[in-house]
C-alpha positions as CSV (number, residue, x, y, z in Angstrom):
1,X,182.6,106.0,85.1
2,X,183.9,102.7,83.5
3,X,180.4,100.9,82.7
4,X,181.4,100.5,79.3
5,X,184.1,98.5,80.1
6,X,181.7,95.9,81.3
7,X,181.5,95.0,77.6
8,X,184.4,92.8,75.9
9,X,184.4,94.1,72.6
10,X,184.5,97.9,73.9
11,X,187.2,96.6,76.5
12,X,189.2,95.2,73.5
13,X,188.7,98.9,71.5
14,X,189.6,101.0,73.9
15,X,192.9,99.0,75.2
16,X,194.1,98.9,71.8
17,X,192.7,102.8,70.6
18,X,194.4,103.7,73.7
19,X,197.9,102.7,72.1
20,X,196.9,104.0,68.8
21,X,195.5,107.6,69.4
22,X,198.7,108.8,71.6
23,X,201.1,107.7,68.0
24,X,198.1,109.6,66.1
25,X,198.9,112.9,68.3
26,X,202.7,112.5,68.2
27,X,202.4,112.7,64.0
28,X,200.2,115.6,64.4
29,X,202.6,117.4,66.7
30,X,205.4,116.5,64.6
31,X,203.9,117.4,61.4
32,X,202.4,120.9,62.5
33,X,206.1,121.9,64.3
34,X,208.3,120.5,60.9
35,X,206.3,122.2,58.9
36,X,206.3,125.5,60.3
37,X,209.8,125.1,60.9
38,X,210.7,124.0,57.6
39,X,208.7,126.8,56.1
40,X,207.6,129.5,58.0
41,X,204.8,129.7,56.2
42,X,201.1,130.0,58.7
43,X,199.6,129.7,55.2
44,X,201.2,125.9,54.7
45,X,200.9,125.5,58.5
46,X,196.6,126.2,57.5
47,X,196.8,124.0,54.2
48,X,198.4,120.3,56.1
49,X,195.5,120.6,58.4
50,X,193.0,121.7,55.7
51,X,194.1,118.8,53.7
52,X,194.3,116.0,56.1
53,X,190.8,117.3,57.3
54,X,188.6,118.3,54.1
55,X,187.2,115.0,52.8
56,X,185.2,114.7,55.5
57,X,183.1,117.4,54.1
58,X,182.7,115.6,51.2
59,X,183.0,112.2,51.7
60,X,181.6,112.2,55.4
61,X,177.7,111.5,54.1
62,X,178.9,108.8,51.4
63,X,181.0,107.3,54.2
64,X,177.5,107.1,56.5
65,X,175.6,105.4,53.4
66,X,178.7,103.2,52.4
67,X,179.4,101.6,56.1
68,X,175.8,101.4,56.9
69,X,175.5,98.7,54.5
70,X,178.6,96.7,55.1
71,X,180.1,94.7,57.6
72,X,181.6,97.6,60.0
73,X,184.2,95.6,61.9
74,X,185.6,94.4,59.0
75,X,185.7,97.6,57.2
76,X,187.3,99.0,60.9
77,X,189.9,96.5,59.9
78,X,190.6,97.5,56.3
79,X,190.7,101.5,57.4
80,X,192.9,100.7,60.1
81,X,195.4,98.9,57.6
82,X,195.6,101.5,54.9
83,X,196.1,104.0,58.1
84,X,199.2,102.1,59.1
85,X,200.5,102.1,55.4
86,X,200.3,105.7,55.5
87,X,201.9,106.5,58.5
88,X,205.0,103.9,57.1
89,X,205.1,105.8,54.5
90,X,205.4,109.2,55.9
91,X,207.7,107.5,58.9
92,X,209.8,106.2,55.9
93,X,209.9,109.8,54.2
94,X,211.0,111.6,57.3
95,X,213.4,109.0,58.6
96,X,215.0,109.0,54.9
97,X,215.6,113.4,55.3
98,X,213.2,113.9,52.5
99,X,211.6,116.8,53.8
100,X,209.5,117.7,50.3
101,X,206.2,119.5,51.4
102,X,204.8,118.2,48.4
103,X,205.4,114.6,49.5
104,X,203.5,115.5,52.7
105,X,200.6,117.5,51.5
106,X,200.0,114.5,49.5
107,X,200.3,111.9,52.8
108,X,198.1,114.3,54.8
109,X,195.2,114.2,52.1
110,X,195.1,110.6,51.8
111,X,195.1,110.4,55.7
112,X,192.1,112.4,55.2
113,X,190.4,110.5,52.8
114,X,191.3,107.7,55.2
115,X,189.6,109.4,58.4
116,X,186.4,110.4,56.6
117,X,185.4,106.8,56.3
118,X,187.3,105.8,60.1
119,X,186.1,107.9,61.9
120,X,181.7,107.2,60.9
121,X,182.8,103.6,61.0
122,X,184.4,104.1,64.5
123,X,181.5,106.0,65.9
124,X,178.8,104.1,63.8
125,X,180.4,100.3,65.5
126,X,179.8,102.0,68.9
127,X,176.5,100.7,69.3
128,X,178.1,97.1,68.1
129,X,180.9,96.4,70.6
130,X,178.9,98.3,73.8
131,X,176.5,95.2,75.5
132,X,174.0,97.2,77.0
133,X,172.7,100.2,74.9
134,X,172.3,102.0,77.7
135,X,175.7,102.7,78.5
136,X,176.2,104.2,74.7
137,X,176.4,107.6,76.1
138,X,179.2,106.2,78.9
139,X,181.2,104.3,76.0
140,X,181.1,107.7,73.7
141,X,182.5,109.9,76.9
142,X,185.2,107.1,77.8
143,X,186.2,107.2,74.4
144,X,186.8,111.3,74.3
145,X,188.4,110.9,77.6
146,X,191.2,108.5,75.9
147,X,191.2,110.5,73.0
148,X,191.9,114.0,75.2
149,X,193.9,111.9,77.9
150,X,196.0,110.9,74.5
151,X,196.2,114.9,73.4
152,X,198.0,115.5,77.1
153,X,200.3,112.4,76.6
154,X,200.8,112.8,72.6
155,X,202.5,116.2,72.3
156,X,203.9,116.0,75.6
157,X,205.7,113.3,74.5
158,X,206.2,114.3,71.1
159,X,207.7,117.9,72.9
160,X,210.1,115.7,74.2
161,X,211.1,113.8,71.4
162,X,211.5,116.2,69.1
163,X,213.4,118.4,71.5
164,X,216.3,115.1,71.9
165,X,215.7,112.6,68.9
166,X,214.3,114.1,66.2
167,X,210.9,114.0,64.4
168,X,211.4,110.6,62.6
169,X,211.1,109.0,66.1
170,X,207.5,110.4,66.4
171,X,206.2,109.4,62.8
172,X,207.8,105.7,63.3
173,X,206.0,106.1,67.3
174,X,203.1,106.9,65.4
175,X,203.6,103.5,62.3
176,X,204.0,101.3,65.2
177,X,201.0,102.1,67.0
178,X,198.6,100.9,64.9
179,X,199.7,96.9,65.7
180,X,197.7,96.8,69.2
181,X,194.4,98.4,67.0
182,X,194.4,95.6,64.2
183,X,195.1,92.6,66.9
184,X,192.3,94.1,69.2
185,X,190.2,94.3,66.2
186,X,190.8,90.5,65.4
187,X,190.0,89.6,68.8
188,X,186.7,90.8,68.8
189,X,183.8,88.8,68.3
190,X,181.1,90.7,66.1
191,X,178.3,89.4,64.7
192,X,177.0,91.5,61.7
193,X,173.3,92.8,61.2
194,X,173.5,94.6,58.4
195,X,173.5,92.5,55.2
196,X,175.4,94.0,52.4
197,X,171.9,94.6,49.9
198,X,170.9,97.1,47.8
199,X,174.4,98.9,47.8
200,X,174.2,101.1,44.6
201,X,171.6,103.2,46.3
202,X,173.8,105.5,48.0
203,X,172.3,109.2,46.8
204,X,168.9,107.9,47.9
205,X,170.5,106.9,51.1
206,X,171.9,110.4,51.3
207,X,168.7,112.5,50.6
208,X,166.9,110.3,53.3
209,X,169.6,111.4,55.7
210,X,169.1,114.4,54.5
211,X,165.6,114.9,55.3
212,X,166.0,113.0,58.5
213,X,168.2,115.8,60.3
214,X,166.1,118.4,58.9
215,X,163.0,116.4,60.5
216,X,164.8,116.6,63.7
217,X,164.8,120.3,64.4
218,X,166.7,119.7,67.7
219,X,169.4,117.8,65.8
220,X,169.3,120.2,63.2
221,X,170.0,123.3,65.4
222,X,172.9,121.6,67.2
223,X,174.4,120.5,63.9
224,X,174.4,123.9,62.8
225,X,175.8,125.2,65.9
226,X,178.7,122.6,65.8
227,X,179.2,123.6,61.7
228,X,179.8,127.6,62.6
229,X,182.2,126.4,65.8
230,X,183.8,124.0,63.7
231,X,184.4,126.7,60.7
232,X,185.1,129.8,62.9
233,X,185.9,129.0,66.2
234,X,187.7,125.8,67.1
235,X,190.2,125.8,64.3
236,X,192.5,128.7,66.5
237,X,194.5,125.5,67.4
238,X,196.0,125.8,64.0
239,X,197.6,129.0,65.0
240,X,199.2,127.6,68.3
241,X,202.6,126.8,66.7
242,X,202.5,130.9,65.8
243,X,201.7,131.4,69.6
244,X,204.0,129.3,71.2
245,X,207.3,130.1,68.7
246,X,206.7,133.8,67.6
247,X,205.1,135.3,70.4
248,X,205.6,133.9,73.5
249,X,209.6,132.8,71.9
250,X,209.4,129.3,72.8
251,X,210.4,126.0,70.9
252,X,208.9,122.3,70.2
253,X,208.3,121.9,73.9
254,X,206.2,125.2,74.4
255,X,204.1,124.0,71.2
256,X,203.4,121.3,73.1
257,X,202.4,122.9,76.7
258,X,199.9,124.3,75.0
259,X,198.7,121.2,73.1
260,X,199.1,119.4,76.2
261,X,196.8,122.7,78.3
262,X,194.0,121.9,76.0
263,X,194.4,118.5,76.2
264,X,193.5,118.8,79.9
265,X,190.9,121.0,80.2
266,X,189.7,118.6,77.2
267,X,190.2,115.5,79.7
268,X,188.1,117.0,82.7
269,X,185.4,117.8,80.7
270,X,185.1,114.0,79.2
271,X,185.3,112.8,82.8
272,X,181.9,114.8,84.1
273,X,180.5,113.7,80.9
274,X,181.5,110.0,81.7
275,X,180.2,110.2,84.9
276,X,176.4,111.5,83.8
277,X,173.7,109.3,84.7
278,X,171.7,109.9,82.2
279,X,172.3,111.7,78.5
280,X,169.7,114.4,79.2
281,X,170.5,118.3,79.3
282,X,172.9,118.1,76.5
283,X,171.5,121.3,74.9
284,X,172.6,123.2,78.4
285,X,175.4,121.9,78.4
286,X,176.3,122.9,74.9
287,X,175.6,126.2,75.2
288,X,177.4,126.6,78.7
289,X,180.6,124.9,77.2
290,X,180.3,127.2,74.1
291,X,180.6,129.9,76.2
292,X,183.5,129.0,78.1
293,X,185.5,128.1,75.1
294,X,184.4,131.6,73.6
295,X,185.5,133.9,76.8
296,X,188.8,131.8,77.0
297,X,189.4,132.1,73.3
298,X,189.6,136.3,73.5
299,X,191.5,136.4,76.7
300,X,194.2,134.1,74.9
301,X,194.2,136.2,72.4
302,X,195.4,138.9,74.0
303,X,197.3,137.6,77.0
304,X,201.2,138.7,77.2
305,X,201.6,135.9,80.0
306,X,202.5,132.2,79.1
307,X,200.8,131.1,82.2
308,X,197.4,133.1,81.4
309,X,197.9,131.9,78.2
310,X,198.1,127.9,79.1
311,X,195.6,128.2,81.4
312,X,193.1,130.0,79.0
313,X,194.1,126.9,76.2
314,X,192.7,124.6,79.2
315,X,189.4,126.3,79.4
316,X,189.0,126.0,75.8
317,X,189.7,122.7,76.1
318,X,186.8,122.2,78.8
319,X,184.7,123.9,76.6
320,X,185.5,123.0,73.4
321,X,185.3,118.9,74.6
322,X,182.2,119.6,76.4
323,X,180.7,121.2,73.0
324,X,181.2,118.2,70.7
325,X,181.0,115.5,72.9
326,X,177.4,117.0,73.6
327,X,176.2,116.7,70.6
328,X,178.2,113.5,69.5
329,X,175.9,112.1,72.7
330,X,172.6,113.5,71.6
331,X,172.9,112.1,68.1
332,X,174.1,109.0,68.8
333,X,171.2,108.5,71.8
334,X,168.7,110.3,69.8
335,X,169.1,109.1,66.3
336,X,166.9,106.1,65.4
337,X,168.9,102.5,64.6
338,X,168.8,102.7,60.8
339,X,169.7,106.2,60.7
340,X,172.4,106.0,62.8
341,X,175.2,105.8,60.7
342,X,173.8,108.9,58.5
343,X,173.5,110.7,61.7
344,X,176.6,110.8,62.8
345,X,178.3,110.9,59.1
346,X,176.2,114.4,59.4
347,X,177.6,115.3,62.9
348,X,181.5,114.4,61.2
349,X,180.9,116.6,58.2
350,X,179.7,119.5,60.4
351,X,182.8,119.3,63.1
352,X,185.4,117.3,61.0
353,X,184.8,118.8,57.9
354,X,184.5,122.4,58.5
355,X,187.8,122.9,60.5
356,X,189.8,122.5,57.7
357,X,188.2,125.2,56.0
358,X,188.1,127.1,59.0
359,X,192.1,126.6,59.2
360,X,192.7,127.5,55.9
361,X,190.5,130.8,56.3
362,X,192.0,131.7,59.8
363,X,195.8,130.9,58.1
364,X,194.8,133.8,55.5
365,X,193.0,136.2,57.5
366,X,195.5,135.8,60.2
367,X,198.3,137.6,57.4
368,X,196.1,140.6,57.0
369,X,195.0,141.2,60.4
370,X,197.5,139.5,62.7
371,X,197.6,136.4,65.3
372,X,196.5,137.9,68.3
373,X,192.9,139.6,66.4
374,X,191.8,136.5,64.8
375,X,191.9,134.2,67.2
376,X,189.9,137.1,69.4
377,X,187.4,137.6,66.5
378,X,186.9,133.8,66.7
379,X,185.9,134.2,70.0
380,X,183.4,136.6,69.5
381,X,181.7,135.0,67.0
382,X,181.8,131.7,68.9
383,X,179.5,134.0,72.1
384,X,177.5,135.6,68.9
385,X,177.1,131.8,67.6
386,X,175.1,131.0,71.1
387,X,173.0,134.0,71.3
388,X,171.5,133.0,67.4
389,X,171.2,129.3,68.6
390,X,169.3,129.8,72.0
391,X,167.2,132.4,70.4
392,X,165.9,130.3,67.8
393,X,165.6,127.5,70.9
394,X,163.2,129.7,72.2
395,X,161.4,130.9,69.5
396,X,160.9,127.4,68.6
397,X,159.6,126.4,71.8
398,X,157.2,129.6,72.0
399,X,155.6,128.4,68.5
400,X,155.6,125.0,69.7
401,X,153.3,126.3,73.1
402,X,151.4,128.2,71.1
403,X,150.3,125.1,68.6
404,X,149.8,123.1,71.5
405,X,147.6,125.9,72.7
406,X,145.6,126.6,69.5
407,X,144.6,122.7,69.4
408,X,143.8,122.3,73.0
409,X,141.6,125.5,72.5
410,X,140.2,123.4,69.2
């Protein structure tokens, strides 16, 4: 399971990300809870997680272009910087009593604008810092296991700290985490292959991603089927402060139970994934996940029991986790060297960049038709999503046979 580890620079990323990702989940914890709380508005509950999510829809593909052409473990370390400087400065907000929603709307968008180039450097150096190429698919499941081992810890703890210290504790948890990530990254030893030439040519860059995916019907399909999860489905976390407070009439700690319940079913999932051999049967896995997180999803919905409730956020999380790290692993294993970066800045826009969207929809629809029957519709169209997808996997195939067929005949 820890093959990856094998490899210094990975070691070095992961000890320090490990650090970093729990203070990333104790901000978001924080952040969601004060601002419901401060508010009582789902709508401005929606809009912080539209806003620190939504560049990546826009700025994911630029990102791909832009950091394929530049040094990526330096640019790790200049992302990583400006992500400290915003988390001082909401820390510095909060510990201050300046609880203007304005003031954070504005520090959650620029942590967006941050994470749209982070996160396609992040997953782009992968293939950098791992030794042996053929433990990429180990090092991409290691790192979704620390990332969902970080989503138990991170609003477990934050539940706890917000319950007897207050919220400043977890943004200046969050500020201080960042120090292991930047001496990690100085302690790696990188040598760049990319030299930075022919740098104004990003749009051509971006059409020949472009037609890339589209090349790659496999890729294509997935990408799709992550986009529709991503904008209908997985953003019903946004309405699990509504869930936990209004109608099961708990407080910061039951917000985070269920944060945590996800966060565990998200963490099983990562380990079978770590522990494949081999990065084949991603497609079944996908669809199988998909419809576990689906099933889950309407039961939630409708269950009147905390416990049903927690244990149906943990499925999700098996499924949900299973989903993207699926096709996180076929495009990184499947996408050629110098369209990498492209890849994957594709891959960000379709799951990063559509939740926000999805939150902001799900925080309006959920006024009109309730909690409790958007969250099931989500469901059902998450089960709808995988019937479309593995009937045009079929049909695909089918034409494919009969081509094969018609030219052997030939």
């Amino acid at each position: 399971m820890f093959k990856a580890l094998k490899s210094k620079n990975f070691k070095l990323f992961f000890y320090g990300q490990s650090v970093s990702v729990i203070g990333t989940w104790l901000q978001k914890t924080a952040v969601s809870w004060m601002v419901y709380s401060v508010t009582g508005s789902v709508f401005l509950l929606g809009l912080t997680t539209f806003l620190s999510m939504i560049p990546s829809l826009f700025l994911a593909p630029l990102a791909g272009s832009i950091i394929g052409r530049y040094d990526r473990h330096k640019a790790m370390i200049l992302l990583q910087s400006l992500a400290m400087l915003q988390a001082g400065a909401l820390a510095l907000l909060i510990y201050l009593k300046i609880y203007n929603i304005n003031f954070i709307l504005a520090l959650s968008l620029f942590q967006g604008i941050i994470n749209s180039f982070d996160m396609t450097c992040r997953q782009t150096m992968m293939i950098d810092i791992v030794d042996d190429k053929e433990d990429l698919p180990n090092a991409v499941a290691l790192n979704s296991t620390l990332n969902n081992f970080a989503r138990i810890a991170g609003p477990a703890l934050a539940g706890i700290i917000l319950h007897n210290y207050g919220e400043d504790i977890c943004f200046i948890g969050n500020f201080l985490s960042y120090i292991p990530v930047l001496i990690s990254l100085f302690m790696m030893k990188i040598t760049p292959h990319i030299k930075a030439t022919n740098k104004m040519k990003m749009l051509d860059d971006f059409i020949e991603g472009l037609d890339y995916v589209k090349k790659e019907t496999e890729m294509a399909k997935m990408l799709l089927m992550l986009m529709c999860s991503s904008l209908f489905v997985i953003s019903f976390n946004t309405l699990m402060p509504v869930f936990a407070k209004d109608i099961f009439s708990g407080n910061a700690q039951t917000f985070s139970w269920f944060e945590s319940a996800a966060g565990i079913g998200s963490i099983l999932s990562a380990i079978y994934l770590a522990n494949l051999k081999k990065a084949d049967n991603m497609g079944k896995i996908m669809i199988s996940a998909s419809l576990l997180m689906g099933f889950s999803i309407i039961i939630l919905a409708y269950s009147n029991s905390l416990t049903v409730a927690l244990i149906c956020m943990a499925l999700s999380g098996v499924g949900m986790m299973a989903q993207t790290s699926s096709i996180n692993i076929y495009v990184q294993t499947q996408s050629t060297v110098n369209m990498r970066s492209r890849s994957i800045s594709y891959y960000l826009m379709a799951y990063q960049g559509m939740i926000p969207v999805g939150s902001l929809i799900i925080g309006y629809v959920s006024h009109i038709i309730g909690t409790r029957n958007t969250v099931a519709i989500q469901g059902i169209i998450c089960i709808i999503s995988v019937i479309v997808y593995v009937y045009y996997k079929n049909r695909s195939s089918q034409e494919d046979l009969e081509t094969c067929q018609v030219r052997y005949k030939d």
